[in-house]
C-alpha positions as CSV (number, residue, x, y, z in Angstrom):
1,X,154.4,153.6,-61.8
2,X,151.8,150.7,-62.2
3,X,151.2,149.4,-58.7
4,X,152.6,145.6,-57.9
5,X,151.8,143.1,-56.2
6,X,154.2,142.5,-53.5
7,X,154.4,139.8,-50.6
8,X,153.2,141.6,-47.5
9,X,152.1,137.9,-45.1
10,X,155.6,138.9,-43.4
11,X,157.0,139.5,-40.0
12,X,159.4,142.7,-40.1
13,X,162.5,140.4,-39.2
14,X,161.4,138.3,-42.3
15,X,161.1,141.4,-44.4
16,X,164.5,142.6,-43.4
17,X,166.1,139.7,-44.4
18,X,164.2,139.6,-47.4
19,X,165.4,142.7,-48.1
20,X,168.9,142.1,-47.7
21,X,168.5,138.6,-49.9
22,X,167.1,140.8,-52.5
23,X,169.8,143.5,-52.8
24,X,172.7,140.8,-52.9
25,X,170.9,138.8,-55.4
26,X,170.7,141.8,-57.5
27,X,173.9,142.6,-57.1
28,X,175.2,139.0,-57.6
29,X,173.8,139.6,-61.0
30,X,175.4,142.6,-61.6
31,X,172.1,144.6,-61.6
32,X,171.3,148.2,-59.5
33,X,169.2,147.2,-57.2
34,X,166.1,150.3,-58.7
35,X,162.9,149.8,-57.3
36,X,161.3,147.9,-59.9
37,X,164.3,145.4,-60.0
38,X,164.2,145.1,-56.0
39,X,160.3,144.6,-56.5
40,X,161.0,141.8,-58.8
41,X,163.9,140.1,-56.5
42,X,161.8,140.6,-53.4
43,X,159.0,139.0,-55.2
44,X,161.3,135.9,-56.8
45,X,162.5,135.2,-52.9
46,X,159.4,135.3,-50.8
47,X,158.1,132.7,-53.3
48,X,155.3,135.3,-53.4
49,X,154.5,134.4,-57.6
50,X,154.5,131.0,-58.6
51,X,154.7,131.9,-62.4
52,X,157.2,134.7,-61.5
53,X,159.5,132.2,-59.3
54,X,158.8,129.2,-62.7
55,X,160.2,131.8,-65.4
56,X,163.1,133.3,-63.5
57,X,164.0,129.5,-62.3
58,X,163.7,128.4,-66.2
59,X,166.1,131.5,-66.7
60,X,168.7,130.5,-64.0
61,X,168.9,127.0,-64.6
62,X,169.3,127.8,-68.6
63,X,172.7,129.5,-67.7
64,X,170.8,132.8,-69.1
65,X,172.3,136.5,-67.9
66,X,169.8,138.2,-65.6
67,X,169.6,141.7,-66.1
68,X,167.9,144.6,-65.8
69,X,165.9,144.0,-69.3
70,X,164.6,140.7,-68.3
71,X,163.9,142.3,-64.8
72,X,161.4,144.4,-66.6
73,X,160.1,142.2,-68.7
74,X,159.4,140.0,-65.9
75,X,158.1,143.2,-63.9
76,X,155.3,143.6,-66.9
77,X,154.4,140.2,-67.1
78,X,153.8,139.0,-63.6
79,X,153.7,141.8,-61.2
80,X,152.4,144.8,-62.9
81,X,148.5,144.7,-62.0
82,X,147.8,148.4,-63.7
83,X,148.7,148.4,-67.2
84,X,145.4,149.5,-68.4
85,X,144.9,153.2,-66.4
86,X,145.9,155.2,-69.9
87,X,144.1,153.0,-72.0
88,X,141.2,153.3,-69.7
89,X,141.8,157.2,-69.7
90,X,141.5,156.8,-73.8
91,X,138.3,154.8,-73.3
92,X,136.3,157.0,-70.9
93,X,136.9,159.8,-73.7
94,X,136.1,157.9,-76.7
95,X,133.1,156.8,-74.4
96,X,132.5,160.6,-73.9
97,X,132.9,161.6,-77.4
98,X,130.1,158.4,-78.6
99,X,127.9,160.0,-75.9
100,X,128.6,163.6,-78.2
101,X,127.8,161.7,-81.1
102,X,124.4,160.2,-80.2
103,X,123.1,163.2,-78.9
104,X,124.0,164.9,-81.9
105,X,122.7,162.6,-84.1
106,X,119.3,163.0,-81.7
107,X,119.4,166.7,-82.3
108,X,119.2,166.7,-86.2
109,X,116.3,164.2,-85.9
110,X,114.4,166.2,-83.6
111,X,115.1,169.4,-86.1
112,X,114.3,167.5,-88.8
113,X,111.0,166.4,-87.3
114,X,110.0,170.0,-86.6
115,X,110.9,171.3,-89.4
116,X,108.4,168.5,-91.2
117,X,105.4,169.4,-88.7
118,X,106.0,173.3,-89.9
119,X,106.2,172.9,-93.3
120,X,103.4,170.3,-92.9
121,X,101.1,172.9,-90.8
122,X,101.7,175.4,-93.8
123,X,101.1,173.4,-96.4
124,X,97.8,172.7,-94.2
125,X,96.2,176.4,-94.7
126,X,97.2,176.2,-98.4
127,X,93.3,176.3,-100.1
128,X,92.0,176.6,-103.8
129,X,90.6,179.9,-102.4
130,X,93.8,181.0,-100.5
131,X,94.2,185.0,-101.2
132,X,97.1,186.7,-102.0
133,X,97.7,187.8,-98.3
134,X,97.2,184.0,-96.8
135,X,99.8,183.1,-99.6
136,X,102.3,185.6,-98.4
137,X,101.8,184.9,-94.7
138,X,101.9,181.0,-95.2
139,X,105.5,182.2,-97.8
140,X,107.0,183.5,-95.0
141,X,106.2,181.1,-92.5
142,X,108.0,178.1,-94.8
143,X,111.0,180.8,-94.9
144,X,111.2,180.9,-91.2
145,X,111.1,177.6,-90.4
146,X,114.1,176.7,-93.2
147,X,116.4,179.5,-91.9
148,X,115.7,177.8,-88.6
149,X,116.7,174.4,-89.7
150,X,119.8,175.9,-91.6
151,X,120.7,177.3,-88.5
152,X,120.4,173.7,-87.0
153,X,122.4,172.3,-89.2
154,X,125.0,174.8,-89.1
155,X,125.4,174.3,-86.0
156,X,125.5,170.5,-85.7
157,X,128.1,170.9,-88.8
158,X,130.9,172.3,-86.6
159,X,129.7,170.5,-83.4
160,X,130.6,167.3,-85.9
161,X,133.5,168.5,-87.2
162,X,134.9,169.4,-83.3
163,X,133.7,166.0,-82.6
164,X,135.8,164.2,-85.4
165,X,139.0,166.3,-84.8
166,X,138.6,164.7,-81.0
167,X,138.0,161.2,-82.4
168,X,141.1,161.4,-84.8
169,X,143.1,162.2,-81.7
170,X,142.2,159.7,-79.5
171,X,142.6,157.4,-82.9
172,X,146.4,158.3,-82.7
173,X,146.6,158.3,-78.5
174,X,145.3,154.7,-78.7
175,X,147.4,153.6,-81.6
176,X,150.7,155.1,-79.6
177,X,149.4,153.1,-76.5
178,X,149.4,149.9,-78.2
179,X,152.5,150.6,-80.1
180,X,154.4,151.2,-76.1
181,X,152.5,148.1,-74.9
182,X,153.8,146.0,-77.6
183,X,157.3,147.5,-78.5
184,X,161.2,147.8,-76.7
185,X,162.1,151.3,-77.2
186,X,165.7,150.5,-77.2
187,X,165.3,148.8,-80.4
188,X,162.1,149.4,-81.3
189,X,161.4,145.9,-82.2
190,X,158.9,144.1,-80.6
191,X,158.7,143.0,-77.2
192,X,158.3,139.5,-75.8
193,X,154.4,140.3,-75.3
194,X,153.7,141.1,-78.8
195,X,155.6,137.8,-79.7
196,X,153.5,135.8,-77.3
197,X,150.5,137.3,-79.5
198,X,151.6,137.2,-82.8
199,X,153.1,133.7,-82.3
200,X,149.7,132.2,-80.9
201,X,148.1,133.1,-84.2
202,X,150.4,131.5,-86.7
203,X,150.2,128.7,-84.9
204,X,146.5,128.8,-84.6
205,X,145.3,130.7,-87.7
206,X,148.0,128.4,-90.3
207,X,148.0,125.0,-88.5
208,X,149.7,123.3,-91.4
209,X,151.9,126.5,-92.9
210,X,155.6,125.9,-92.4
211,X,156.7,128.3,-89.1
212,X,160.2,128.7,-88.4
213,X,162.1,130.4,-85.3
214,X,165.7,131.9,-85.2
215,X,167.3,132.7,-81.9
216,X,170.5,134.5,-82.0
217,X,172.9,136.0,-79.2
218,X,175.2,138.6,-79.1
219,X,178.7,136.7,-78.2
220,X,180.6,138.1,-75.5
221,X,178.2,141.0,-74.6
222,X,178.7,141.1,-71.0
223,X,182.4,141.9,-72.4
224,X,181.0,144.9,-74.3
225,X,179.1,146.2,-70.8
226,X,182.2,145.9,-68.8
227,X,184.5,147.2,-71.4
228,X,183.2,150.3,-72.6
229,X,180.0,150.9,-70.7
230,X,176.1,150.4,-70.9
231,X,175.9,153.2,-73.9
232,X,178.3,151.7,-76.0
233,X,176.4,148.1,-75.3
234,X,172.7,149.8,-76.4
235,X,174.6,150.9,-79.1
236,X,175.2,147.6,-79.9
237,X,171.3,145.9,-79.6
238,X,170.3,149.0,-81.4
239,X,173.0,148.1,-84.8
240,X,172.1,144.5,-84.3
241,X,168.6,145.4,-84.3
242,X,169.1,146.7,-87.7
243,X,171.2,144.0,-89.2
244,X,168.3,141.4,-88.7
245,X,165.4,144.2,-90.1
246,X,167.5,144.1,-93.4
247,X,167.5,140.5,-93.6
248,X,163.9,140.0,-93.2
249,X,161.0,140.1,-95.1
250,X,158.0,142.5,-94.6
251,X,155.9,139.4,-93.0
252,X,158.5,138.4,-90.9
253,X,159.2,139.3,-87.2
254,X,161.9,140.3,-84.9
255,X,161.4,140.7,-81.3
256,X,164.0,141.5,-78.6
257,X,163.9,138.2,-76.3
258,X,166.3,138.7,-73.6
259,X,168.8,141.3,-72.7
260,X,171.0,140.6,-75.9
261,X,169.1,137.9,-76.8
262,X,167.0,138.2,-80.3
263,X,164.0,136.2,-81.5
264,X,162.6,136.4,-85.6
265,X,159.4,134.7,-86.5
266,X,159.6,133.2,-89.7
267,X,155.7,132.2,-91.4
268,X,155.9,130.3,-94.3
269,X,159.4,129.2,-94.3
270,X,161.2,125.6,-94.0
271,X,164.2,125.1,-91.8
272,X,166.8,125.0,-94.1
273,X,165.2,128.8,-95.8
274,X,165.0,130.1,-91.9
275,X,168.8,128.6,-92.0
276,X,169.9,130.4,-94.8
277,X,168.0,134.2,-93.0
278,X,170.0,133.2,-89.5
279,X,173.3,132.8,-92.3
280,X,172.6,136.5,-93.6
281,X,172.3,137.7,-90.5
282,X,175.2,136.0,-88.8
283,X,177.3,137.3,-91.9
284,X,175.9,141.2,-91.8
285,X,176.6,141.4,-88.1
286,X,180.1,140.0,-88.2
287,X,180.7,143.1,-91.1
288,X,179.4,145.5,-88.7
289,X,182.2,148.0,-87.7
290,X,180.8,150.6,-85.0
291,X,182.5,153.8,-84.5
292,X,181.9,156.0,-80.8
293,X,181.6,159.4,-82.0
294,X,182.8,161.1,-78.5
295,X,186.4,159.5,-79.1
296,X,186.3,158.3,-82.3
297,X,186.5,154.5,-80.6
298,X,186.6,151.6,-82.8
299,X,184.7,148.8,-81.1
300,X,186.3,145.2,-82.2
301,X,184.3,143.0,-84.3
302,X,181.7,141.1,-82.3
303,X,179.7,138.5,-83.2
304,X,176.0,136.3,-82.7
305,X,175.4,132.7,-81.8
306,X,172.3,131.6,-83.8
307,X,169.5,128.2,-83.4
308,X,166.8,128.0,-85.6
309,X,163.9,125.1,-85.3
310,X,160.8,124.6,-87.2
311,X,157.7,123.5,-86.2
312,X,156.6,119.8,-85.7
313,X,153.0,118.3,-85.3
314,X,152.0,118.7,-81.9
315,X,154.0,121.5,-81.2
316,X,153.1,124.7,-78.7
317,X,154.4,127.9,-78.4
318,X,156.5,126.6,-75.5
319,X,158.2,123.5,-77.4
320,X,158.9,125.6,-80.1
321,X,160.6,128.4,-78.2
322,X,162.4,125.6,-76.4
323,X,164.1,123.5,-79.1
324,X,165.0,127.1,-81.2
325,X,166.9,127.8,-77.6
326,X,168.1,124.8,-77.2
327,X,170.0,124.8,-81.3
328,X,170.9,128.4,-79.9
329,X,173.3,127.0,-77.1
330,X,174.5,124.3,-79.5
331,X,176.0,127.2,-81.3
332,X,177.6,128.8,-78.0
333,X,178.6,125.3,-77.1
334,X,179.8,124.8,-80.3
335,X,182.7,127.6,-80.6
336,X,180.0,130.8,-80.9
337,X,179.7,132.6,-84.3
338,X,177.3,129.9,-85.8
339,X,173.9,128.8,-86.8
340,X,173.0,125.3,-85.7
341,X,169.5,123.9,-86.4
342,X,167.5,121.9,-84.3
343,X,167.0,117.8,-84.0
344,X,170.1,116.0,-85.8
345,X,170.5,118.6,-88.6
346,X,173.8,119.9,-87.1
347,X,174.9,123.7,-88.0
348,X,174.3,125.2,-91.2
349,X,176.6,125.0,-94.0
350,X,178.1,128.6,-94.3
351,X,179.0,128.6,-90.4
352,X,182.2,130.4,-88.9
């Protein structure tokens, strides 16, 4: 576990009621009070991490469920301080395996180089009046020194070919390492992190490209949870999941946001186009009809809240996010099973 970076400026009476403040506010939120989630409480309390106490206020304050996801997310984003040991692991090999490489590459220029000075020192005794037997000797003498450098390079060969098999591992361990850093398993859509990324370049790399954002919802989740468990519920983000994949295009986005919250990056689209993608996927999840194998339980229709905004001069990452999430709770507001859009468009036509 990476190591975090806890509050420790605290008498043990202070700590103890820290503590306890901790537990009930997990369990306030209907959270298990894990380690990691404790860390983060703890943390949020003692006032410990500005940015940590900003977000998780901005979360509170926007009526947002706190759960164990966002707990997480929150964990990799302002506590964890050790994200890096297995990519560092991957980068003392590869730094190993360049250091292979060089000296290899230093070993067939130093048999290259004696195998010029022999055959140069041969040629050397070659006369007009060179006899038979000096021909012969001086033969066998440019023999030996190209069986030696065959042998060389023979050798080098499969020192080379060991040498690339390593690199094409590491090649794969470092791809699989930034895949984890940047995706939610459950889902296996991006993560907020890789959003952060990916969003900073459109905005920075296309300055005057239409960029749209959809934020949707899952209605009524917390119902799901309660209901039927935790297993049916990742069922659920899982089939969601899906729903938006379908209804994207291959230069589009979809991260998971919150706990059942969704976000899609949209390059190159208008508002009323992003409209139109939150309208197909508001449709294709209402048609979803989910089936629990272990009983043969029929789950009841559910359904997302969606926002969508577009961006405006001046805009950041931040006002972005904020006026998509902010058309988002129009829709909850509004009845739920909708797409609204952002500034005075209203919802979308095609809404439930």
């Amino acid at each position: 576990m990476p190591a975090t970076a806890l509050s420790t400026q605290h008498t043990v009476e202070q700590a103890k009621a820290l503590a306890f403040r901790a537990v009930d506010f997990l369990l306030e939120h209907e959270v298990a009070p894990i380690p990691l989630s404790y860390g983060v409480a703890y943390e949020y309390l003692s006032g410990g991490s500005p940015e940590l106490c900003r977000t998780l206020d901005e979360y509170l304050h926007s009526g947002r469920r706190i759960d164990a996801f966002v707990l997480r997310d929150l964990h990799e984003r302002h506590l964890a301080v050790d994200r890096s040991t297995p990519l560092r692991s991957v980068g003392n090999d590869l730094q190993q395996l360049l250091g292979e490489l060089t000296q290899n590459i230093e070993e067939a220029g130093r048999g290259a180089e004696e195998f010029g000075q022999a055959l140069e020192t041969t040629l050397g005794h070659l006369g007009h009046d060179a006899d038979a037997q000096s021909l012969r000797i001086i033969a066998t003498g440019l023999v030996s020194a190209t069986q030696r450098a065959r042998q060389r390079n023979e050798h080098l060969q499969q020192r080379l070919q060991v040498t690339l098999a390593e690199s094409e591992k590491l090649k794969l361990e470092l791809e699989r390492h930034r895949r984890e850093a940047l995706i939610d398993p459950l889902t296996g859509l991006w993560n907020r992190r890789a959003m952060d990324n990916e969003l900073d370049e459109l905005m920075a790399i296309e300055p005057d490209a239409p960029l749209s954002l959809l934020m949707l919802d899952i209605d009524h989740f917390k119902r799901i949870n309660d209901t039927h468990g935790h297993a049916l519920g990742d069922a659920v983000l899982r089939h969601v999941a899906e729903a938006i994949r379908k209804c994207l295009r291959s230069e589009d986005h979809a991260v998971r946001y919150g706990g059942e919250e969704f976000l899609v990056l949209l390059p190159r689209t208008s508002l009323l186009e992003a409209a139109q993608v939150a309208e197909n996927i508001r449709t294709r999840v209402a048609s979803l009809r989910l089936r629990r194998r272990s009983d043969n339980l029929v789950l009841e229709p559910f359904t997302v809240s969606l926002g969508v905004a577009s961006r405006k001069p001046g805009d950041t990452r931040d006002t972005l996010l904020r006026r998509t999430d902010r058309a988002m709770y129009r829709s909850k507001d509004a009845g739920r099973n909708r797409v609204s859009l952002d500034g005075d468009h209203g919802h979308a036509p095609g809404h439930a």
